[in-house]
VEXTIMAR-453534 format. One record per residue: chain; residue number from 1; residue in three letters; y, x, z of N, C-alpha, C, O in turn. Coordinates in steps of 0.1 Angstrom, whole numbers, plus 5000, padded with zeros to 4 digits. Each point is the difference from the previous one (the first is absolute). Layout:
A  NUM  Ala  Y  X  Z  Y  X  Z  Y  X  Z  Y  X  Z;
...
//
This chain:
A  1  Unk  8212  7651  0599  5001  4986  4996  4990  4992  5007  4988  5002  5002;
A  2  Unk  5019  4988  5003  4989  4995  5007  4997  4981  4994  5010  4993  4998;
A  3  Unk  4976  5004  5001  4995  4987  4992  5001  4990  5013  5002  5002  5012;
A  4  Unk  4996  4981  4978  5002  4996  5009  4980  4997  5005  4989  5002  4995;
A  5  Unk  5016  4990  5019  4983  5001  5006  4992  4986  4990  5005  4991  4993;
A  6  Unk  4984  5012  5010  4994  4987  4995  5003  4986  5008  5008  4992  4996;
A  7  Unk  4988  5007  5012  5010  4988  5005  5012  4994  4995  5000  4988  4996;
A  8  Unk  5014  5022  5005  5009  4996  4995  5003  4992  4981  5007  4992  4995;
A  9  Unk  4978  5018  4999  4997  4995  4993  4998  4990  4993  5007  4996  4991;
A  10  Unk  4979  4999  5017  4998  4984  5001  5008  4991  5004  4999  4989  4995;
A  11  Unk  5009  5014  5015  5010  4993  5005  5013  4997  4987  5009  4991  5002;
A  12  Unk  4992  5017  4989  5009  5000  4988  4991  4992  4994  5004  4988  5000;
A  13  Unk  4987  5013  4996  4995  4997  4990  4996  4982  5003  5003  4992  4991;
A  14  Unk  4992  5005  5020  5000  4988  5007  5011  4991  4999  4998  4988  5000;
A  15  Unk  5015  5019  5000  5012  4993  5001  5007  5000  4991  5011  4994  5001;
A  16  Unk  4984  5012  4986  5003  5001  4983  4992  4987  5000  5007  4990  4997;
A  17  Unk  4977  5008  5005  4993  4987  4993  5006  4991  5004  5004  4991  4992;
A  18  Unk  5000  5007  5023  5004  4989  5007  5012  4993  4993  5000  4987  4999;
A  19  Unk  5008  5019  4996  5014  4997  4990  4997  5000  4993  5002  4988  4996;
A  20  Unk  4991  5019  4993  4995  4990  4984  4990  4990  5004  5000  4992  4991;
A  21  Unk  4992  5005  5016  4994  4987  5004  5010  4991  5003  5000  4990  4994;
A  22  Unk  5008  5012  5014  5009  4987  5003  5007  4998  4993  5002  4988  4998;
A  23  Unk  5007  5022  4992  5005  4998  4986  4995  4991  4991  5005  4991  4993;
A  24  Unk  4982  5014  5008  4992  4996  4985  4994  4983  5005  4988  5000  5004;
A  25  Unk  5017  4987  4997  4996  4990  5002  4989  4994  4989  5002  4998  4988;
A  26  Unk  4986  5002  5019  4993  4993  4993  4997  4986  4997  4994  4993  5008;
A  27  Unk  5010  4999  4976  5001  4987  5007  4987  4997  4999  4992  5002  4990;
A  28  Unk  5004  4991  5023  4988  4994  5002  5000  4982  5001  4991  4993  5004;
A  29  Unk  5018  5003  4991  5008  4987  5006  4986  4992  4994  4993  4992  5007;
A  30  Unk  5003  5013  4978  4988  4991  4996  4993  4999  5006  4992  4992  4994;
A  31  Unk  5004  5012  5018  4982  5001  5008  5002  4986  5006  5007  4997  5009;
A  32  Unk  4981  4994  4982  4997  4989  5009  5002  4996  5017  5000  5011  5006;
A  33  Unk  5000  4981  4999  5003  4995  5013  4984  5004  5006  4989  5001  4994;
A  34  Unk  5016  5000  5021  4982  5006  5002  4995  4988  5001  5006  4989  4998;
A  35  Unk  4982  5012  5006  4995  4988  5011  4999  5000  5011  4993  5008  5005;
A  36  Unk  5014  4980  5002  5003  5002  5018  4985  4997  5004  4995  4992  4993;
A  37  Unk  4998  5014  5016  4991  4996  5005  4995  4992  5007  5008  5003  5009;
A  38  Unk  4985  4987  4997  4998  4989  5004  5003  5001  5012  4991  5005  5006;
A  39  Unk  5018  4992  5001  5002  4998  5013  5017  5008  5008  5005  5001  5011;
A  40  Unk  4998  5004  4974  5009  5010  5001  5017  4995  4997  4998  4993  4990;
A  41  Unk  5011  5006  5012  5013  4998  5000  5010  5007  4989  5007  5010  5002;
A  42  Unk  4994  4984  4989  5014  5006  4984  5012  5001  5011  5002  4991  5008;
A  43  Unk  5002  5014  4992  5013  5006  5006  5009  5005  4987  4996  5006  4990;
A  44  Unk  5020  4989  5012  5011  5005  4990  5008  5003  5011  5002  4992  5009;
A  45  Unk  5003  5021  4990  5006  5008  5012  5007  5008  4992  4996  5009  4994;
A  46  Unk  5021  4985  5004  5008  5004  4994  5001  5002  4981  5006  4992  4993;
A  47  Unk  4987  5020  5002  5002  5004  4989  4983  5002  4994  4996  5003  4989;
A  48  Unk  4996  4993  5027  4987  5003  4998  4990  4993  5005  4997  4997  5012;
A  49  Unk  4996  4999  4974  4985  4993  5006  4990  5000  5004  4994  5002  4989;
A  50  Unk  4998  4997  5021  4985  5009  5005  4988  4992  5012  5003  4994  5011;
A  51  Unk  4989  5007  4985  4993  4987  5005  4992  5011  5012  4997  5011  4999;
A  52  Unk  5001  4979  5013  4992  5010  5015  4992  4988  5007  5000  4988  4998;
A  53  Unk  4995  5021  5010  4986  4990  5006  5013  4986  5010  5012  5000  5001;
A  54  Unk  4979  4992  5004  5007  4986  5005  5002  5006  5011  5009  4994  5005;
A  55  Unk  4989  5014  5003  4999  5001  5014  5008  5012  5003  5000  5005  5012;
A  56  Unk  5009  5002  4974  5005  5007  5004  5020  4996  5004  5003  4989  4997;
A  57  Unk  5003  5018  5007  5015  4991  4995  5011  5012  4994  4998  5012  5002;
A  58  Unk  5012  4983  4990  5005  5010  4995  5018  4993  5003  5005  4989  5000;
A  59  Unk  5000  5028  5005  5012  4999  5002  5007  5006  4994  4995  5011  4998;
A  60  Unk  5021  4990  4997  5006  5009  4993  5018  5003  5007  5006  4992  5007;
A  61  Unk  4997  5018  4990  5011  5001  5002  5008  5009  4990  4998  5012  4996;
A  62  Unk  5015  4979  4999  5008  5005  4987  5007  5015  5006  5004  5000  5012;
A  63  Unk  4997  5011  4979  4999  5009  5002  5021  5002  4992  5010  4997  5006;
A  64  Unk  4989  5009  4982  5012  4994  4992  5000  4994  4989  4990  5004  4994;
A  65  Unk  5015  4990  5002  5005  4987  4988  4985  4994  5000  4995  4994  5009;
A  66  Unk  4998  5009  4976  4990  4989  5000  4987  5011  5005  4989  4999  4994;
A  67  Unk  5013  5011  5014  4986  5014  5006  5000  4988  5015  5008  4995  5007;
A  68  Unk  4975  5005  4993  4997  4993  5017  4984  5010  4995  4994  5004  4990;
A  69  Unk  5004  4995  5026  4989  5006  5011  4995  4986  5003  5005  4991  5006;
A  70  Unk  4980  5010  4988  4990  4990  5004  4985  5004  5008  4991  5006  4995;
A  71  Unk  5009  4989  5015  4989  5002  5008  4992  4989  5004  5003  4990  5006;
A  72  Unk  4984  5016  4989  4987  4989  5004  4991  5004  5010  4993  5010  4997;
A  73  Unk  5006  4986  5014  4997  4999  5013  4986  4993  5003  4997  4992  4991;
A  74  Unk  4994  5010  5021  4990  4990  5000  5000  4996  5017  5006  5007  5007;
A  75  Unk  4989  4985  4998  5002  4998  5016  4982  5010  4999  4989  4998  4994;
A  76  Unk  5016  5011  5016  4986  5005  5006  5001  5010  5017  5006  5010  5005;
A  77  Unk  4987  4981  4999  4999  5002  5016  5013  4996  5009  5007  5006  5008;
A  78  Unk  4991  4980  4986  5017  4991  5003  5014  5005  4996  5010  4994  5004;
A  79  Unk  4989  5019  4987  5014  5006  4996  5001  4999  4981  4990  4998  4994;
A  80  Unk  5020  5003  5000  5005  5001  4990  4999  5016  4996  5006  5009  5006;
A  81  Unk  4983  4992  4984  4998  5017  5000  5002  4998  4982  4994  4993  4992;
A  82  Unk  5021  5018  5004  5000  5003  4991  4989  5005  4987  4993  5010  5001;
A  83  Unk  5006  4984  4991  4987  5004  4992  5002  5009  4990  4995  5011  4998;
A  84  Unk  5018  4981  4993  5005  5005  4987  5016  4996  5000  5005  4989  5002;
A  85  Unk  5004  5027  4993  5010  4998  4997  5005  5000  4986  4994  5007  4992;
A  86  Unk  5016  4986  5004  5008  5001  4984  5012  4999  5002  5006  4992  5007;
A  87  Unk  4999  5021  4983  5007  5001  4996  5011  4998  4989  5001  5009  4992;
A  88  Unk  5009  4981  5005  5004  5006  4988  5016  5005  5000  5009  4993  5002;
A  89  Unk  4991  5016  4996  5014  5010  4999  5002  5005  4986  4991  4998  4992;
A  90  Unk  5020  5008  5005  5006  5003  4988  4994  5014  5002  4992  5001  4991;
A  91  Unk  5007  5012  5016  4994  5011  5003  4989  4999  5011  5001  5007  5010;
A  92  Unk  4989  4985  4988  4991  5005  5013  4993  5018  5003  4993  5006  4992;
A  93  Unk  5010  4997  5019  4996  5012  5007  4982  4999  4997  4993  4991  5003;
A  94  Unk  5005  5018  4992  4984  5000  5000  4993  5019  4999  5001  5007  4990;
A  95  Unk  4994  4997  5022  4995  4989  5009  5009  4996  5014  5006  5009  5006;
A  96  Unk  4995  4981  4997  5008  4993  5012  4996  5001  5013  5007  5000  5010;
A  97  Unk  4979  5000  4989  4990  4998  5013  5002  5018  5009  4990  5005  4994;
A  98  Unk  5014  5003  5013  5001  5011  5002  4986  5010  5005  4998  5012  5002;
A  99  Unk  4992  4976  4997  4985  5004  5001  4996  5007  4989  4993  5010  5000;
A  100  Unk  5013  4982  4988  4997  5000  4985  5007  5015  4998  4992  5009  4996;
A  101  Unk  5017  4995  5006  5005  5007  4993  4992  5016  4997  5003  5008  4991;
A  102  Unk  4989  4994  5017  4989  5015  4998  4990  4998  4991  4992  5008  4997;
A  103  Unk  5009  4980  4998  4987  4990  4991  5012  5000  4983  4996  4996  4989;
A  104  Unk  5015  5007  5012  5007  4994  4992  4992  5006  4984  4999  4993  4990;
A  105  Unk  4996  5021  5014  4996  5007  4985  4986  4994  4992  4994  5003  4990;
A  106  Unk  5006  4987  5020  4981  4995  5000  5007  4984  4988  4991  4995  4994;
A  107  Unk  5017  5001  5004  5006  4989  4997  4999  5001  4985  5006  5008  4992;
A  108  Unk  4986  4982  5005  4991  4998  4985  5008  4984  4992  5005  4991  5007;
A  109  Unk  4994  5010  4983  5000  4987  4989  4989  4997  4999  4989  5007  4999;
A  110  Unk  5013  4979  5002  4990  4988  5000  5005  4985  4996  5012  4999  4998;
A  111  Unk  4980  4992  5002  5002  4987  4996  4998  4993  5010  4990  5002  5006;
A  112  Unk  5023  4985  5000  4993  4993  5012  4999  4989  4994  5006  5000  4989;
A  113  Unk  4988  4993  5012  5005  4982  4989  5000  5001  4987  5003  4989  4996;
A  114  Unk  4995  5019  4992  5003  5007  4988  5015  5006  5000  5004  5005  4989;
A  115  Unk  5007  4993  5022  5011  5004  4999  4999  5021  5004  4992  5005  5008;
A  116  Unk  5018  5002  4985  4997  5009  5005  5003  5007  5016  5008  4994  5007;
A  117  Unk  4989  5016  4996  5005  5004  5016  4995  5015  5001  4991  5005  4993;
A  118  Unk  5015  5001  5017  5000  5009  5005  4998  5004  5016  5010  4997  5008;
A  119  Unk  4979  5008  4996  4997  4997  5015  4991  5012  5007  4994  5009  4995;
A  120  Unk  5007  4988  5014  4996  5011  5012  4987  4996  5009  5003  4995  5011;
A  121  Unk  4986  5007  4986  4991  4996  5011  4996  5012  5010  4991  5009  4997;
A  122  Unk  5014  4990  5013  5002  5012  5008  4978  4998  5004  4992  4990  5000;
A  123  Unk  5006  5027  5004  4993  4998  5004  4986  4992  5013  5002  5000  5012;
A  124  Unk  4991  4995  4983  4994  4989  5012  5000  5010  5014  5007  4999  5011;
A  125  Unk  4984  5010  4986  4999  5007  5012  5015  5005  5009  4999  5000  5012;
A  126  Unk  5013  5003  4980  5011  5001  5004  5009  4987  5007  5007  5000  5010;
A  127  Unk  4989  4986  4979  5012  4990  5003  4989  4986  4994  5001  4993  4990;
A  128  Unk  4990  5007  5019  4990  4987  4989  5010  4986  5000  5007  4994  5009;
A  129  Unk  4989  5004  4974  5005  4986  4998  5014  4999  5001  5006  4991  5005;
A  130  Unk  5001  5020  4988  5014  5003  4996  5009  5001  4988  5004  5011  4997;
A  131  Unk  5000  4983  4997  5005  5003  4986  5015  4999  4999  5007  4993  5008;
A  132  Unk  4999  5012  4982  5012  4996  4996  5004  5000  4987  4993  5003  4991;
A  133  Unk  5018  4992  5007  4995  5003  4983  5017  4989  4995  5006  4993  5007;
A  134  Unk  4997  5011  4975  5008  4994  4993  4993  4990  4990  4993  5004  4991;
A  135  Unk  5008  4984  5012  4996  4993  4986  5006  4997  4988  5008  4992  5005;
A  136  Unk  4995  5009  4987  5009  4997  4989  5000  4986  4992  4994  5000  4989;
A  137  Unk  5012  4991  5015  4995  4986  4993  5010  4996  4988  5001  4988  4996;
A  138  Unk  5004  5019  5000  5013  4998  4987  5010  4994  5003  5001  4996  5012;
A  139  Unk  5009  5001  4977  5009  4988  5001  5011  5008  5001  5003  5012  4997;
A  140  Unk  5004  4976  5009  5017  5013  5002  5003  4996  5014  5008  5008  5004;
A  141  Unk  4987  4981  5007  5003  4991  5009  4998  5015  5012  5000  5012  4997;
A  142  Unk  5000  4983  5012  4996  5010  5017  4989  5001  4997  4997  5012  4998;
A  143  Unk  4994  4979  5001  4986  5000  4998  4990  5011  4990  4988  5002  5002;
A  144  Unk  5018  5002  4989  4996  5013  4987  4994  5008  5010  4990  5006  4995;
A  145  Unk  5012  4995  5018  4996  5015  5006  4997  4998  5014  5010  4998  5008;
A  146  Unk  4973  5001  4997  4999  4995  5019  4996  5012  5001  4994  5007  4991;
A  147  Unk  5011  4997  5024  4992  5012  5007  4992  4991  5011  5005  4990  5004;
A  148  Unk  4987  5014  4998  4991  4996  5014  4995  5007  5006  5005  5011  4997;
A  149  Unk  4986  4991  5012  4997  5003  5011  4993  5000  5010  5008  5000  5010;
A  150  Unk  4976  4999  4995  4996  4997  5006  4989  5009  5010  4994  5009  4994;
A  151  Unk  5005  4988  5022  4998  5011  5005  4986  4994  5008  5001  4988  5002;
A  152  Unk  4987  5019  5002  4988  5000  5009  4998  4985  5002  5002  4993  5009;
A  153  Unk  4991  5004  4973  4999  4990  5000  4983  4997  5000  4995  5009  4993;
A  154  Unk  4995  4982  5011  4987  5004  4995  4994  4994  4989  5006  4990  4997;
A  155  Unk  4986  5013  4997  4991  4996  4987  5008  4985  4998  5009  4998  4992;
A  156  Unk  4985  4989  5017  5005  4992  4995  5014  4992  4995  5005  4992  4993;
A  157  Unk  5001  5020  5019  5017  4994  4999  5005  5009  4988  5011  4998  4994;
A  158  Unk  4981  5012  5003  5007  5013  4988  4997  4991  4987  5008  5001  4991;
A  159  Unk  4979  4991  5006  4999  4995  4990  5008  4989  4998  5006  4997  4989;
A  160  Unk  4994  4994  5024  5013  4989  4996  5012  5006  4995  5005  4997  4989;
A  161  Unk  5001  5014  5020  5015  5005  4997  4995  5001  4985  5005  4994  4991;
A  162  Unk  4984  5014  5009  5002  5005  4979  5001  4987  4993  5009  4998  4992;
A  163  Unk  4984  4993  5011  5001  4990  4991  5016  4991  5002  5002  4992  4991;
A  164  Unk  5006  5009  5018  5009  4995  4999  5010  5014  4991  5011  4998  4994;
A  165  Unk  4982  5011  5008  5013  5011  4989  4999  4996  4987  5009  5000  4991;
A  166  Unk  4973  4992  5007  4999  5003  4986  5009  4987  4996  5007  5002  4991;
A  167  Unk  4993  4988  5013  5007  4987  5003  5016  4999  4991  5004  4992  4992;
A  168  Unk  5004  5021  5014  5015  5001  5001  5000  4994  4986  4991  5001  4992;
A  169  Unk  5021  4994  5006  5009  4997  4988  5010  4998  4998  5000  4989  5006;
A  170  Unk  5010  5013  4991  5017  5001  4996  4998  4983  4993  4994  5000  4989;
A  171  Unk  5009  4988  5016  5000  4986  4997  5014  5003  4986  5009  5008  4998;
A  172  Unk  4984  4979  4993  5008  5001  4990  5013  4995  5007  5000  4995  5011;
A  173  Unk  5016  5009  4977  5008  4993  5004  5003  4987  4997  4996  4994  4990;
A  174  Unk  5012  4999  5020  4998  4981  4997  5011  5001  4990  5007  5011  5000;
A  175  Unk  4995  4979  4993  5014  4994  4991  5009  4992  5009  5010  4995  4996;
//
C-alpha cells in the first residue's frame, strides 16, 4: 500500500482551503471608505475602487465580461516599470506568479484593509519584496474577490503597493 507524500498533501489540502475560501464570501461591503492619502489619486477602475500615489499611472485591460487586469506602473529610469498587478476573475489561479509557486505551502490568512485575504510572502532572501495574495471584498459584483501581485519591490514602493491593497473597495452600486 502505498501513502500519499507530504507534499501532495499540502497541495490537497491548500486547494481544499482555496475553494471554501472562495466559496465562503465574506461580506465586508460595510468597511468604511479608506482615506486617500494626500497627494494620492481615487481611481474607479471598472467594478473597483483604490486610491495610489500621484506619480504612479494605472492601466487596465478587460479580460471577459465585467473580469479586467489593472496595472499600476511608475516611470523609473525613463521606463514604465510595472509595480502592482490586479486581478479580478471569476476563478483566479493562486499562486499565478510561477516564482510563487514552491512558496505556495508558506500562504497564511490575514487582514489587508480589515477586508480578509490570503497570501504568500515568499522569502526575502529568496524573492525580496514579493507578495501575492486573494483579497476578499464581498458583494456579488467582479470586485468580491482581487488577486494581486507584486514582484522585487523595495521598502518604499512595498509600503505604497500595501497601502494601495489596503485601499481596494468593490464601489457601491449606482441606481
Amino acid at each position: 500500500m502505498t501513502y500519499p507524500s507530504a507534499p501532495s498533501i499540502r497541495m490537497t489540502f491548500g486547494a481544499l482551503w482555496l475553494a471554501l475560501f472562495l466559496a465562503c464570501g465574506a461580506t465586508t461591503d460595510s468597511r468604511p471608505p479608506a482615506p486617500t492619502p494626500a497627494g494620492w489619486h481615487h481611481w474607479v477602475q471598472g467594478a473597483l475602487a483604490f486610491d495610489s500615489p500621484s506619480d504612479w499611472s494605472v492601466a487596465s485591460r478587460p479580460v471577459v465580461g465585467d473580469f479586467v487586469d489593472i496595472f499600476l506602473s511608475r516611470r523609473e529610469d525613463g521606463k514604465n516599470r510595472c509595480v502592482l498587478v490586479l486581478r479580478l476573475s471569476a476563478m483566479p489561479r493562486f499562486p499565478a506568479m510561477e516564482r510563487m509557486k514552491p512558496f505556495a505551502g508558506l500562504a497564511y490568512d490575514t487582514r489587508i484593509g480589515g477586508a480578509l485575504a490570503r497570501r504568500i510572502d515568499a522569502p526575502e532572501a529568496q524573492l525580496p519584496g514579493t507578495s501575492e495574495g486573494l483579497i476578499e471584498l464581498g458583494g456579488s459584483g467582479p470586485a468580491r474577490r482581487v488577486h494581486f501581485q507584486y514582484a522585487h519591490l523595495d521598502a518604499p514602493t512595498r509600503q505604497a503597493a500595501e497601502q494601495v491593497l489596503a485601499s481596494l473597495r468593490a464601489p457601491a452600486p449606482r441606481d
